[in-house]
N, C-alpha and C positions, 0 to 999 in steps of 0.2 A: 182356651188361651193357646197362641200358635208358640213353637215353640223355642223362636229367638225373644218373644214379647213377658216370657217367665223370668222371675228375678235373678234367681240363679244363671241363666245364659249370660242376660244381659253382664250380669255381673263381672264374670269371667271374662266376656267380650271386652270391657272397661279396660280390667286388670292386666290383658292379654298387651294392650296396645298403649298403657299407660306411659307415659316419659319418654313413649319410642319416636324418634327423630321420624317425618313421613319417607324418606329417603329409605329407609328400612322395611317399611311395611307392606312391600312386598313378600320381603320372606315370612314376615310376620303371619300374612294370611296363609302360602305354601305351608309354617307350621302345624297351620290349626287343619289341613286337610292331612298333613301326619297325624295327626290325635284324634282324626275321625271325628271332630268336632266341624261340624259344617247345621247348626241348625235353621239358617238362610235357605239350605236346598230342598225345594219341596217337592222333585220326583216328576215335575211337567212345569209346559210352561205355561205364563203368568194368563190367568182366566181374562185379562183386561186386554192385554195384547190380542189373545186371540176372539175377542169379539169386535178389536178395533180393526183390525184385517179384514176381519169376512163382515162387518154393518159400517165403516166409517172411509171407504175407500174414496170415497170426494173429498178427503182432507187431507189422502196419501199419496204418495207417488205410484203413477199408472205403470202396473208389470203387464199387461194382461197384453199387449202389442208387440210383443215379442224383443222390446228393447230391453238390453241386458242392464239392470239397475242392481246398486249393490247397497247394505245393509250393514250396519256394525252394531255390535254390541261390545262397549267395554266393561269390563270385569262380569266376564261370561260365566264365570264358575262349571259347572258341568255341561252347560249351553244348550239348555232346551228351548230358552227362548231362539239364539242362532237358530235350531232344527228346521221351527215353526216357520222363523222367515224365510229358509230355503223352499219351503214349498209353497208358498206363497208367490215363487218365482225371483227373488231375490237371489242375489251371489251376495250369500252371507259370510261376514268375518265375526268370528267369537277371539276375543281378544283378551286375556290375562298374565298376572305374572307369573301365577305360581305354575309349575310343572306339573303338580298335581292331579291340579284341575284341568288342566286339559290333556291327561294323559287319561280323567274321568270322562270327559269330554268326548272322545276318540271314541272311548268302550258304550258311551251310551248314543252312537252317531250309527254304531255296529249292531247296538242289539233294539235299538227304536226305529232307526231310520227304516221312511218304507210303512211304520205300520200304526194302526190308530190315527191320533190326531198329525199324523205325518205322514198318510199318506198323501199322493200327490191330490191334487186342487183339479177338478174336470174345467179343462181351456186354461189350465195354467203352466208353463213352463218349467217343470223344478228348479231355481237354480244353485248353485254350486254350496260347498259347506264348505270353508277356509278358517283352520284355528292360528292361530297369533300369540305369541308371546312376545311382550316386552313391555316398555312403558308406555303409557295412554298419554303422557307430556312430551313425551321424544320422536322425532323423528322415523326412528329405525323402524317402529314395527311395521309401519308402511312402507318397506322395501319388497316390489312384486305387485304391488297395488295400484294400478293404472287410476289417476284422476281423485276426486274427493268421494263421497259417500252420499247416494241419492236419500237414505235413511239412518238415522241413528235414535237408539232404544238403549235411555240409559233407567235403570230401574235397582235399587240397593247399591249403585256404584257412587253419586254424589252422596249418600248417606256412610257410605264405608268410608270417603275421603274427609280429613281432620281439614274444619273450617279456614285455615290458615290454605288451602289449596283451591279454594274458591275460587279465587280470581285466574289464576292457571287453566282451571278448566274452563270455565264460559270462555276462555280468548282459544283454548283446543277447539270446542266446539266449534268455533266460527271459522276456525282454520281448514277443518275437516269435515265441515256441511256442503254440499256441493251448492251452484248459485239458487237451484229452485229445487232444494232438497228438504226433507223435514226432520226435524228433531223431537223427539216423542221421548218427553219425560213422564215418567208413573210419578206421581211425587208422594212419597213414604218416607219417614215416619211424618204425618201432619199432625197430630193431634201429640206428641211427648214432646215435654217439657224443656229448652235449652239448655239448663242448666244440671242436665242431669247428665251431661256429655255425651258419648259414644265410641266405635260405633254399637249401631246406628245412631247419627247425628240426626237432634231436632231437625225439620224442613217443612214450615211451612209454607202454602204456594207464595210468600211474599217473598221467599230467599230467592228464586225463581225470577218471581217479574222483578228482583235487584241486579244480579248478577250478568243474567243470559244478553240485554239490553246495553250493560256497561263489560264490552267482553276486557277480562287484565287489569281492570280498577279495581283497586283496593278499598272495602265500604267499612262504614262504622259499625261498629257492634259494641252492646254496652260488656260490662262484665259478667253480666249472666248469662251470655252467650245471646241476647238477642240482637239481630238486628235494627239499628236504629233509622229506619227507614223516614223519619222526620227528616233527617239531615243527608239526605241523598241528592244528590247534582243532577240536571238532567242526565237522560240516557244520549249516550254517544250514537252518532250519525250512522256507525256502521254495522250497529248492536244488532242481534237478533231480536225481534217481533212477536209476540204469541200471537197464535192466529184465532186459536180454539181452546178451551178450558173446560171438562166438566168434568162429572163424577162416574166413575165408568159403575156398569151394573154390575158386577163381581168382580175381582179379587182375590189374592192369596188370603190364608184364614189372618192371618198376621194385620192386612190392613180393614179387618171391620171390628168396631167399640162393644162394647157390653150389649147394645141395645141392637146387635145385629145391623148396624148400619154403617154402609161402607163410607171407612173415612179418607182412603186415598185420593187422587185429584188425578186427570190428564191433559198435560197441557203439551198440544202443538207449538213449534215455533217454525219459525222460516225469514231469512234472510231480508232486510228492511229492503224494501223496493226504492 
């Protein structure tokens, strides 16, 4: 058992973030990397990202032509995933609020960067490593950032944000996908229960094909936290599209069940044509 998926984490995680306005929980997170409580950070990055990089490049944006394409991760935590996309050739942005983390971020940019699963890619251009602070809904942290984002890799950040911020973010994502850009969601936690809150918030891929489709609509949800997906309106003309959906072959330990099978999802999306 991984070890944010122990009762105790979770617990803690609950009580940490309980009553707290979302406006706050930034520093809320920045606390918990005071208290060394970080059991989300598994020391690399995500085993699904990087088999989606190096076996699924027909469904990614092409670095390999020497066109400078750029990459975000928000709520990057210590930003191993960021690392991976820089060698991959991307001008990646790791983006969070807390100082912490990306003052963790820096120290593991200095003592990985360059080596193992970071070293550089043969025929691929390194590109750049860029940390960010500020809000993933505001403006400002894209000050310095020419253009929108050819890639975005959100994986534990829509499960960190309280349901109530849904619709904020699919209308972010669509602001800051570029026109023939991709969006590469891990979708985690799929398999826990709504009603048992977060974070980690339930997410199964249905939240997904509601939201990203209707970018800034506010959807039904009953009181247990599920979404009521009977009563959903068409999707908006301008929504994002999923292109691709499946089950990647590994995983953090956190997304496989009892029976050793992996329950996370990957679903591409990309801008309705």
């Amino acid at each position: 058992m991984s070890t944010t998926d122990q009762p105790d984490a979770r617990a803690r995680l609950l009580a940490h973030f309980q009553s707290t306005d979302p406006s706050q929980h930034g520093e809320k997170w920045n606390e918990l990397y005071k208290q060394n409580f970080i059991p989300w950070d598994k020391g690399f990055p995500s085993p699904a990202l990087v088999d989606l990089l190096t076996e699924r490049q027909d469904i990614l944006p092409d670095t390999r032509h020497g066109k400078s394409l750029k990459a975000l991760v928000p709520g990057c935590g210590k930003g191993y995933d960021v690392l991976l996309l820089s060698v991959f050739g991307y001008d990646a942005y790791g983006l969070d609020t807390s100082d912490l983390a990306l003052e963790a971020a820096r120290k593991a940019e200095k003592e990985m960067g360059g080596k193992g699963i970071y070293e550089t890619r043969e025929g691929v251009k390194k590109g750049s490593v860029n940390w960010l602070k500020g809000d993933f809904f505001k403006d400002g942290f894209g000050e310095g950032v020419e253009g929108k984002f050819d890639l975005i890799y959100d994986y534990t950040f829509l499960s960190a944000l309280p349901p109530s911020l849904r619709p904020a973010w699919s209308k972010r994502y669509n602001e800051l996908l570029s026109p023939e850009g991709r969006l590469v969601c891990l979708e985690f936690p799929t398999y826990k229960p709504p009603s048992t809150g977060g974070p980690p918030w339930a997410l199964p891929p249905k939240v997904y094909m509601a939201h990203l489709p209707r970018p800034g609509e506010e959807l039904p949800y009953g009181e247990d936290g599920s979404l009521l997906d009977d009563k959903l309106a068409s999707p908006k003309t301008n929504g994002l599209q999923r292109i691709e959906h499946f089950q990647p072959k590994r995983t953090h330990d956190i997304g496989y069940n009892e029976k050793g099978e992996v329950t996370d999802r990957i679903g591409v999306w990309a801008h309705t044509k």
